[in-house]
N, C-alpha and C positions, 0 to 999 in steps of 0.2 A: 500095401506091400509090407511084409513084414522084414524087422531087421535083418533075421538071418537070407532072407532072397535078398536082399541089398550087400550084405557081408559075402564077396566073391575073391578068394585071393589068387593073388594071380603069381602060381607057381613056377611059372616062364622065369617071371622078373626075382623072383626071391629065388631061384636056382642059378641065375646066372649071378647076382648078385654075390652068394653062395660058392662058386666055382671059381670068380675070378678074387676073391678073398682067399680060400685055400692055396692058388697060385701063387698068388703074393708070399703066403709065409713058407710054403716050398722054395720060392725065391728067396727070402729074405735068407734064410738059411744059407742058400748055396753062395747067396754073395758075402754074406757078414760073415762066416766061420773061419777063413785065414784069417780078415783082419782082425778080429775078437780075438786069436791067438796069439800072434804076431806082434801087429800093435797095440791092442789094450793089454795083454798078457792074463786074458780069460779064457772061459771057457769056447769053445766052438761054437757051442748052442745060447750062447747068451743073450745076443741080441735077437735069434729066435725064439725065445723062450719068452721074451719079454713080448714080442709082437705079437706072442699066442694071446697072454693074461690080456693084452687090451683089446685084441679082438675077442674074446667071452665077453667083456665087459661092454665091448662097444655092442655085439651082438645081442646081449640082454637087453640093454637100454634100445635097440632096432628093433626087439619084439615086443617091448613092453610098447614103444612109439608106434608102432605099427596096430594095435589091440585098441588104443585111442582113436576116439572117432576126432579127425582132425577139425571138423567144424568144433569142437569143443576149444579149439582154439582161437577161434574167431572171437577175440577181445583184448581191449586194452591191457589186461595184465600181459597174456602170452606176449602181445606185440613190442612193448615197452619194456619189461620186466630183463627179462635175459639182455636187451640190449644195453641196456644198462647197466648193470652188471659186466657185459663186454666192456665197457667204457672205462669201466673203475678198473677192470683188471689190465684192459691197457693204457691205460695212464700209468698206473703202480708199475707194470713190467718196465717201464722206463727208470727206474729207479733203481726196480731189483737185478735187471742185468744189464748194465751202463755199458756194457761194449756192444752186445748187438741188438738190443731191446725187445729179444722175445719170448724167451724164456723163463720161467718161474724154477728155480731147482730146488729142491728140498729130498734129503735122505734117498738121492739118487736117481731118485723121479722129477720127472720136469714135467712141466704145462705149457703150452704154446695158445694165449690167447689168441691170438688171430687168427686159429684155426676153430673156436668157439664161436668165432664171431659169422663164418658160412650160413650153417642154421639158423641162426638169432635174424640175421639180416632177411631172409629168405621169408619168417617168419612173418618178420614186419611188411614189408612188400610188400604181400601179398593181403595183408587184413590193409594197409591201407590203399594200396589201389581198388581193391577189392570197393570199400568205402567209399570211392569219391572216384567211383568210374563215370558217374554221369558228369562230372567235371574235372577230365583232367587235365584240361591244360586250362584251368582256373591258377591263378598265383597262390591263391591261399591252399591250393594241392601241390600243386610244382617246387615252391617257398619252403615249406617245412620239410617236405622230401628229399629236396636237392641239401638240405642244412643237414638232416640225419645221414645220409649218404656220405656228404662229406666229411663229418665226423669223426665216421669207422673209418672209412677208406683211408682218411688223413693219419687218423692215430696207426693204423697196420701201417700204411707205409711209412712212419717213421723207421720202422726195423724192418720192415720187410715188403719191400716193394711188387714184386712178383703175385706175393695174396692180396692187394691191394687191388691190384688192375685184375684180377681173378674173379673180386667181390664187384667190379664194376659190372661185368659180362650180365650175372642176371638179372641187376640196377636197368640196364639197357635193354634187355629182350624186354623185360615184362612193359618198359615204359610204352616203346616202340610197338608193340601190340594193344597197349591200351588204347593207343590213337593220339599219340602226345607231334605236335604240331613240329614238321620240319625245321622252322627257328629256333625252336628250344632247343632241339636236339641236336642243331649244328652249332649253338654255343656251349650245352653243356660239352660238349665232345672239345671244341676247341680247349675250355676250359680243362680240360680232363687231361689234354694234351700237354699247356702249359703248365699246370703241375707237375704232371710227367717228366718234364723237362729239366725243372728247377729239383724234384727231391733226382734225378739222375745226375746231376751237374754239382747235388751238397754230398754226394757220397763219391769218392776217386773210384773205386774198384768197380761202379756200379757205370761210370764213366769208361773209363778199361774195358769191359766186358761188352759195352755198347761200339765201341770205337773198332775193337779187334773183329765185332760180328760183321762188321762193314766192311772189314779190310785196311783197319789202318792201324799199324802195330804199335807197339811202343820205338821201338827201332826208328821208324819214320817218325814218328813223334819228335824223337831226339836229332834227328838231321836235318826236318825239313822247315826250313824257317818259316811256314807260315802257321807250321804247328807247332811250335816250339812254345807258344803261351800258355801250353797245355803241360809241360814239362813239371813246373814246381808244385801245380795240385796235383797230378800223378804219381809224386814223387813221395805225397802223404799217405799213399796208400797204403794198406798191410796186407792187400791179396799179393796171392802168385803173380811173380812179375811176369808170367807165361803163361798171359789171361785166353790163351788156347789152346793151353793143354790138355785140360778138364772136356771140351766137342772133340779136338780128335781122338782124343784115346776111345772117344764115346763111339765116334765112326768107324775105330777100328774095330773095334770090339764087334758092334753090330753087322759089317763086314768080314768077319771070321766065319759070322754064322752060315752064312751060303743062307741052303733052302731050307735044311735040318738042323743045323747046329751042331755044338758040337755035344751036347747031351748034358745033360744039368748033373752043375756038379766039376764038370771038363774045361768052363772058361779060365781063361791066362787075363785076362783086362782085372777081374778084380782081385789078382796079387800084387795090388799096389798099383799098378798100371794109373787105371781109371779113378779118380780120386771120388769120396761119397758113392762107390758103386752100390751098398747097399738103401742108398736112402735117392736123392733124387736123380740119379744115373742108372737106377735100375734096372731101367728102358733098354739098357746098352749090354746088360748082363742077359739078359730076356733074350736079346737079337744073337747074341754068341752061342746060347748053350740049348735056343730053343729054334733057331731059325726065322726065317721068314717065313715060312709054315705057322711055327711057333706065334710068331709076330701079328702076323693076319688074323687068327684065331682072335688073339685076346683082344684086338681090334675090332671085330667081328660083334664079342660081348658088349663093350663100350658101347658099338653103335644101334646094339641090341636094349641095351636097356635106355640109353636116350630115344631111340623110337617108340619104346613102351613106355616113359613118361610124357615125351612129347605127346603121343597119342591120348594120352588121360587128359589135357587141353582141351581138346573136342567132344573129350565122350560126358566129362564129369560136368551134373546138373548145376553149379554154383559157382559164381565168381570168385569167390575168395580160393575154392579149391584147385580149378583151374589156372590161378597165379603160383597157387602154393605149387603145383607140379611143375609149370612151367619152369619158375624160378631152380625149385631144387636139382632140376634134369641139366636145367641149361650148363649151371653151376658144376655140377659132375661130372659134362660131356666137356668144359672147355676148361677146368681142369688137367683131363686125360689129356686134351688135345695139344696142351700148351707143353705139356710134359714133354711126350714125344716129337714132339717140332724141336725142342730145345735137344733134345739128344741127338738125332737127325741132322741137326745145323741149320735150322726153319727157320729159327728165334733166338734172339741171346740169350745165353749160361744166365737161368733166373732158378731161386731152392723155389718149385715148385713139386710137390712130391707125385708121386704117380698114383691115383687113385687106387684104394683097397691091394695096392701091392706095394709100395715103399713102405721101408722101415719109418717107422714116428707113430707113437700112441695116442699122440692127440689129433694128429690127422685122421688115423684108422676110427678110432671111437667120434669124430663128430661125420667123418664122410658118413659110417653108419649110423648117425642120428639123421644125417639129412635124407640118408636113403631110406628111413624109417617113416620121415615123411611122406616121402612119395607111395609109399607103400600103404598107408593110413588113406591115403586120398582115395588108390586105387583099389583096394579092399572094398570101398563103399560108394565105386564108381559102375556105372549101367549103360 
């Protein structure tokens, strides 16, 4: 068989990929252009204008990654190389922005390691389960992977907890598919948990945001003597002390919208209402101005293109490629999912951005690296 009858691209997935990227910056537009006015005192289109330049940039590097036959990645440098790299840049971000540890700023532009680290990680997965699928619940495959895993996972969640437990999700599909034995997987999880636990408990606001999602206010906090121990680490915090302001306005917003909305462009939640509407509440601007109509649709995408990577698991001849789609899809599809549960009120107020439609350049450019991944597998899948 010759290359080109093996090169099959599959237009489905690069059009929806395609459609729910242009929404996004329709979107992004319709939520950022007061506050760009208003409170930065710029232009309308500024923070449009910028989430155009990195989706070109992102979408070069998705077609250039996509033109790549991904088995050419199947080696030690691809696998190790970038993750390293992730490593050193977040360790450094720790230093360069000592208040929330995740940003690099330079001449206006920022970098968010932990959003490089999606692909890098995906990467690796998948060349080494790939590797040591005939043993993988061998110690010396479980050993080294659970030590890499917890690495990244540990350094993101220094600053940002939310991408953390994000990067676990396709950690867990692909193990849990490779055949990795129920004890492992009920300790690493326990372990995953008590982590979990202790960076929610070293950060107040991140404490807040868990306590209010359950129903227990700061109000109660302060009256009820069995919560009252909780008082003086609360009390360190610098979030909004009305750590539920940011889901309702979210629910109100998305509740304005009825079936139709109210037509993009015509929401009231992101004149200051709804706080971050243009970056990780933009789920909430989406439900106002485009409905539940609206809503379903791009939902619709999401589950369109996880089913069309999911599906390259079965079709594609090669283990390594097989992980490689798996991981990339899972990573995409619980993304989206985490987004919209958290604006909904599913999940606690976490910055998780909404895939290929929230504002952030470094999220936009590596989603589209990942999604150039999957796209490279399925190009030259049969």
């Amino acid at each position: 068989m010759t290359t080109a009858n093996r090169i099959r691209t599959d237009w489905k997935l690069f059009g929806a990929i395609l459609l729910i990227m242009t929404f996004g910056l329709v979107m992004v537009y319709s939520a950022s252009s007061i506050v760009s006015e208003v409170l930065y005192k710029k232009e309308t289109w500024t923070f449009a204008v910028k989430q155009l330049i990195a989706a070109i940039v992102g979408l070069l590097l998705f077609v250039l990654l996509k033109r790549i036959d991904y088995r050419n990645l199947k080696h030690p440098i691809w696998a190790f190389m970038p993750l390293g790299l992730v490593v050193i840049l977040l360790i450094g971000v720790i230093f360069a922005d000592p208040a929330a540890h995740r940003w690099y700023r330079y001449l206006g532009l920022q970098l968010q390691p932990s959003e490089l680290a999606k692909p890098a990680l995906v990467v690796f997965l998948a060349y080494f389960v790939a590797r040591r699928s005939d043993s993988i619940n061998d110690r010396h495959t479980l050993g080294p992977a659970a030590i890499v895993v917890a690495v990244i996972v540990g350094l993101v969640g220094f600053g940002d907890l939310g991408t953390a437990a994000i990067l676990l999700v396709p950690a867990v599909v692909i193990f849990i598919v490779a055949g990795i034995e129920k004890r492992y997987f009920y300790v690493s999880m326990f372990l995953a948990a008590v982590l979990a636990a202790g960076a929610i408990y070293q950060k107040p606001y991140r404490l807040l945001r868990v306590l209010t999602f359950v129903g227990i206010t700061e109000n109660e906090i302060q009256t009820n003597p069995r919560l009252q121990f909780l008082g003086p680490m609360l009390a360190e915090s610098n979030a909004h002390r009305d750590a539920d302001h940011q889901p309702k306005q979210a629910k109100i917003a998305v509740g304005r919208g009825y079936l139709v909305g109210t037509g993009i462009g015509n929401g009231n939640q992101k004149m200051g209402f709804l706080p971050e509407a243009h970056t990780d509440f933009i789920f909430g601007v989406v439900g106002e101005e485009v409905g539940l109509i609206g809503c379903v649709l791009l939902l619709m995408l999401y589950l369109f293109i996880f089913w069309r990577g999911f599906r390259l698991y079965w079709i594609t001849p090669d283990t390594f490629g097989k992980y490689l789609a798996l991981g990339a899809v899972t990573l995409f599809a619980a993304q989206a999912l985490f987004n919209m549960s958290v604006v909904i009120g599913l999940a606690p107020t976490k910055g998780i951005p909404l895939p290929l439609v929230s504002y952030g350049g470094s999220a936009l450019v590596c989603t589209l690296l990942t999604l150039g991944l999957l796209m490279s597998v399925s190009e030259r899948s049969n």
